[in-house]
N, C-alpha and C positions, 0 to 999 in steps of 0.2 A: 263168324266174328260179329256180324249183324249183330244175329239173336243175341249173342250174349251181350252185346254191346245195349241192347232196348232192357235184354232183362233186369240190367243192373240197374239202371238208367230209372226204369217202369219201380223199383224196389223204391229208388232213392227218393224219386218224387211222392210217394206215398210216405214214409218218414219223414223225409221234408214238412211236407203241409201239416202233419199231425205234429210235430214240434215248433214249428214257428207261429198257427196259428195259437196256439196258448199261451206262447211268449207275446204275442202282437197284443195280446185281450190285456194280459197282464201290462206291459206298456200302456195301453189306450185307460187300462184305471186307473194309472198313474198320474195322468195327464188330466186327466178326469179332476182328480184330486185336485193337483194343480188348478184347472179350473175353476174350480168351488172358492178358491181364494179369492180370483179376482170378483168374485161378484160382491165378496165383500167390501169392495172399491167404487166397482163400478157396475151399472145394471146394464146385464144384457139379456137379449131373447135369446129363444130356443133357436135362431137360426144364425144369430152372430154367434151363438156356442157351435155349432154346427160348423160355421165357416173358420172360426177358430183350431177346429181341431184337426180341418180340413187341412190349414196350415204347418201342423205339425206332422203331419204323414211322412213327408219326405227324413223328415229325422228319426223317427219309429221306425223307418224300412230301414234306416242306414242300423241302426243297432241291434236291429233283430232277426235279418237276413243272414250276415254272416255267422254267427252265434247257430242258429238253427242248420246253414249247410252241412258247417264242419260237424256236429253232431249229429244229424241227419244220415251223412255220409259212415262216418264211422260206426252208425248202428246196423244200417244196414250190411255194411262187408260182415258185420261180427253177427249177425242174424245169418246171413247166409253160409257162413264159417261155423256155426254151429247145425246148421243142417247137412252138414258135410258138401256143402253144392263147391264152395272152392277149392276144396282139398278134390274134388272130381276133375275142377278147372285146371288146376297147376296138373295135374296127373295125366290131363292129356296134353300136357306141352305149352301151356298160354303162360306165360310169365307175371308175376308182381306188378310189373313196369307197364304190361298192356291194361291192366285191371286200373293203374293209376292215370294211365291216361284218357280212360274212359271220363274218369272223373273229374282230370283237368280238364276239360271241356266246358262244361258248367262251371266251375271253379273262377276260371279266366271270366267266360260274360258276367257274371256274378263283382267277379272286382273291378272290371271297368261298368257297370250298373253302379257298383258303388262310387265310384272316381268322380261319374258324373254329376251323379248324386250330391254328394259335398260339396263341388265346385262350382258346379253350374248352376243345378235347384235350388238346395240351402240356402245360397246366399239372397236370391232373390226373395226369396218364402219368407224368410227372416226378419226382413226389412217392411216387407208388407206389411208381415204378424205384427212386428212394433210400431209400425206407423196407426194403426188401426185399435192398438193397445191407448195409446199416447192418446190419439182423438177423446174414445170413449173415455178415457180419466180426467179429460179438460171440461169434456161435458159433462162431467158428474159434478164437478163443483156449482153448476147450474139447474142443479135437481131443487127446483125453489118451490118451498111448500110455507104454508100458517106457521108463525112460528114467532112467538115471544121476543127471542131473542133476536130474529133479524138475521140477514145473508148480508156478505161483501159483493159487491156488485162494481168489478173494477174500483172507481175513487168514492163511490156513493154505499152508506149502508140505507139497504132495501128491507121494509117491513111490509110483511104481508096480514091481512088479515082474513081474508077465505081466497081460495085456491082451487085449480081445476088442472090437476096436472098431467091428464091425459090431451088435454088439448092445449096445454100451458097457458093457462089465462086466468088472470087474478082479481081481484075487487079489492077496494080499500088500499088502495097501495101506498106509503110515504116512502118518501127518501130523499135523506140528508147526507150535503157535501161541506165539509169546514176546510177540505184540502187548497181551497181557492180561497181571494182576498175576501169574496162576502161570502158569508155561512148563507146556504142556500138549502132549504127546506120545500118537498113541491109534494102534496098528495094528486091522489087519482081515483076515477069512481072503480075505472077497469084497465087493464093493463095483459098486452101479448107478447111471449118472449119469441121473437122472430131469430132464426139461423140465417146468414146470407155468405157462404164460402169461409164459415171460419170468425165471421163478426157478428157478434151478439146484437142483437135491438129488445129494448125493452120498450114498446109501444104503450105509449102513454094516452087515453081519452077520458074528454071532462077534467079536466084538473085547474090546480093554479099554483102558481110558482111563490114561493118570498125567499128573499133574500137581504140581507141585513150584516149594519156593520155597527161599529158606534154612533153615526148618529142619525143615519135612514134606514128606513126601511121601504123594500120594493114591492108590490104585488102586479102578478098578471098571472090572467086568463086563457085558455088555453083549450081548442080543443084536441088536436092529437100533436103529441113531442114527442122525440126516440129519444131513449138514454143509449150509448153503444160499450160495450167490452167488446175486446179480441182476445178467444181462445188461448192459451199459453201452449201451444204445439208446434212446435217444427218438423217438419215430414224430413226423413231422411232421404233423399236423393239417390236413387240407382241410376247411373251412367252407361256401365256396361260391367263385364266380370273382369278385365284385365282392371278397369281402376279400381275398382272394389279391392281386391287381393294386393294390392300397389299403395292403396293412397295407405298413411299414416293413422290413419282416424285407428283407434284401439288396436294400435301396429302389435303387440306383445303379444292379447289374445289371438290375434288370426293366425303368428306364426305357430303359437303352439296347436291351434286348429289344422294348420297345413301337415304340419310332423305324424302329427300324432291321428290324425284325421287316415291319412295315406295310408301309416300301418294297418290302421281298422280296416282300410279296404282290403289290401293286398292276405287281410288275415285267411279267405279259403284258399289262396293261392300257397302262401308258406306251409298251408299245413297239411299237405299233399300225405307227406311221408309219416305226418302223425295222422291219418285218418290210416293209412294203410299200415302201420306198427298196433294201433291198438286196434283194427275190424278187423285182420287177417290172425286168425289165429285154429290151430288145430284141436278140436272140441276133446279128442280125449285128454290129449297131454298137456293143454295149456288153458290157464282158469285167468283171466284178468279182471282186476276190477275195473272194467272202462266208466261206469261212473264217475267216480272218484278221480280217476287218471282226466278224463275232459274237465270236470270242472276242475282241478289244479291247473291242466293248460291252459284253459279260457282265462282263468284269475292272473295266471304267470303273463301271461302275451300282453292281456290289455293293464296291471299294473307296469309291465316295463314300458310300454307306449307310453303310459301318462307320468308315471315318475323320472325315467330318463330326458323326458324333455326339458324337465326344468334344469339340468347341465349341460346336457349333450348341443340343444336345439336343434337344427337339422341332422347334423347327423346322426340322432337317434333312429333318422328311417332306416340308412343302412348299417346301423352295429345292430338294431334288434332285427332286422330283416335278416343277417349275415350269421347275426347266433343261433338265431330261430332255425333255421334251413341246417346248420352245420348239429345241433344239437337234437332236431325232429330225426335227419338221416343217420347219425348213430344210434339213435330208437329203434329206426326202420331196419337197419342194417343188420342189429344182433337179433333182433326179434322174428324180423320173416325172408331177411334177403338170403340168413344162412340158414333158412330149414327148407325154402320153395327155390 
């Protein structure tokens, strides 16, 4: 029972890896994609892309693991079902049931890997990914280079006229405030855009200030003055996973997440009886299309996950988990439980 137990085992894991990694590659271009947008917002290097994509891993395993078992699984019974090795198995007495329980075994760590996955990882990963999203796009509006027309700089427009924006430092700088009672006009010979936690400085040296109403006017001299802005970003706060899942904040999206989310885990576990209706089969007498038959389930499972929740809400876990299981065993049932 070992042996057989490794040989199945030894099959599955080699169709495994040969199907999920090309699903994983094809995800990871996706994302890719996705990534190519943001740069057109905001500039990053080769290693914020990097740590960016690092962030999304946990969501990549969650959608391409299970997709790949249940296929994985069901190619190999039907690969070894065509080399007649199972029709040898059931013929010396091992039963259907023991062949599936091989398979629940992975099956089960596979959907609490995923459980945790969603619950505990995700949420954190998430929150990072957007806090770290949010920063880089406040600091984009601060990519200040020559430019005619001038940048907003908090209440003052800033005119530059040469730039060095590898070290952020500028020459010729003006800038003009009318937002206060005197209209306040102050150039500069050079100018450093200083970060300090989130507060802008725009270091001012050599300058002089005027300011002016209807019927004075001010001058002074100046050698170093800050202008400050503060970033427009608020970090979103992780506390722990129970208030995450609890608080209100985007209540509607996380419960559809929780629903619909658990299905996708639990999905190599329900589909126990569909890997072993469509891989167990008798090479002379029975031709299936399991292509065609897995991507129909795949498509069947995760649309009823995602459209049933928008009526059901939580009980969409147990009426698709409940139909799933009642409607895979009469699969199982007419197809190998009455011929083995």
């Amino acid at each position: 029972m070992d042996k057989l137990r490794f040989y199945i085992t030894n099959h599955l894991s080699i169709l495994f890896f040969s199907i999920f990694l090309p699903l994983f590659a094809i995800a990871s271009v996706i994302f890719m994609i996705k990534l190519a947008t943001y740069t057109s917002m905001i500039q990053l290097s080769i290693a914020e892309m990097g740590e960016l994509y690092l962030f999304v891993l946990p969501e990549l395993f969650f959608y391409t693991l299970p997709i790949a078992f249940v296929v994985g699984a069901a190619l190999t019974l039907y690969r070894l079902s065509n080399d007649n090795e199972m029709v040898v198995v059931f013929s010396l007495g091992i039963s259907p049931s023991f062949v599936m329980r091989i398979l629940a075994k992975p099956a089960i760590i596979l959907s609490l890997m995923l459980l945790v996955d969603y619950l505990v990882v995700t949420p954190y990963i998430k929150i990072i990914s957007s806090n770290f999203v949010d920063h880089k796009r406040s600091e984009a509006r601060f990519n200040l280079s020559a430019s005619e027309f001038g940048h907003s700089f908090g209440d003052w427009m800033l005119f530059i006229n040469k730039s060095d924006q590898e070290k952020n430092r500028f020459e010729d700088v003006v800038l003009f405030n009318k937002s206060l009672k005197d209209e306040i006009i102050i150039t500069a010979k050079n100018a450093d855009l200083l970060n300090h936690q989130g507060v802008l400085q725009l270091q001012l040296k050599e300058g002089q200030s005027y300011s002016y109403d209807n019927e004075t006017l001010k001058e002074m001299l100046f050698k170093t003055a800050y202008i400050n802005d503060v970033l427009e970003s608020s970090d979103t706060v992780y506390k722990n996973l129970i208030d995450y899942w609890t608080n209100d904040d985007m209540r509607k999206r996380k419960d559809q997440r929780l629903s619909t989310n658990t299905l996708l885990s639990l999905f190599p576990v329900l589909s126990l009886f569909l890997i072993m209706a469509l891989g167990v089969v008798h090479a002379r007498h029975q031709k299936r299309w399991i292509y065609l038959w897995l991507f129909l389930a795949i498509i069947v499972f995760y649309a009823a996950s995602y459209l049933l929740q928008q009526k059901l809400g939580f009980h969409t876990i147990w009426v698709v988990a409940l139909g799933w299981l009642i409607f895979t065993y009469g699969f199982y049932k007419r197809l190998v439980g009455s011929r083995f």
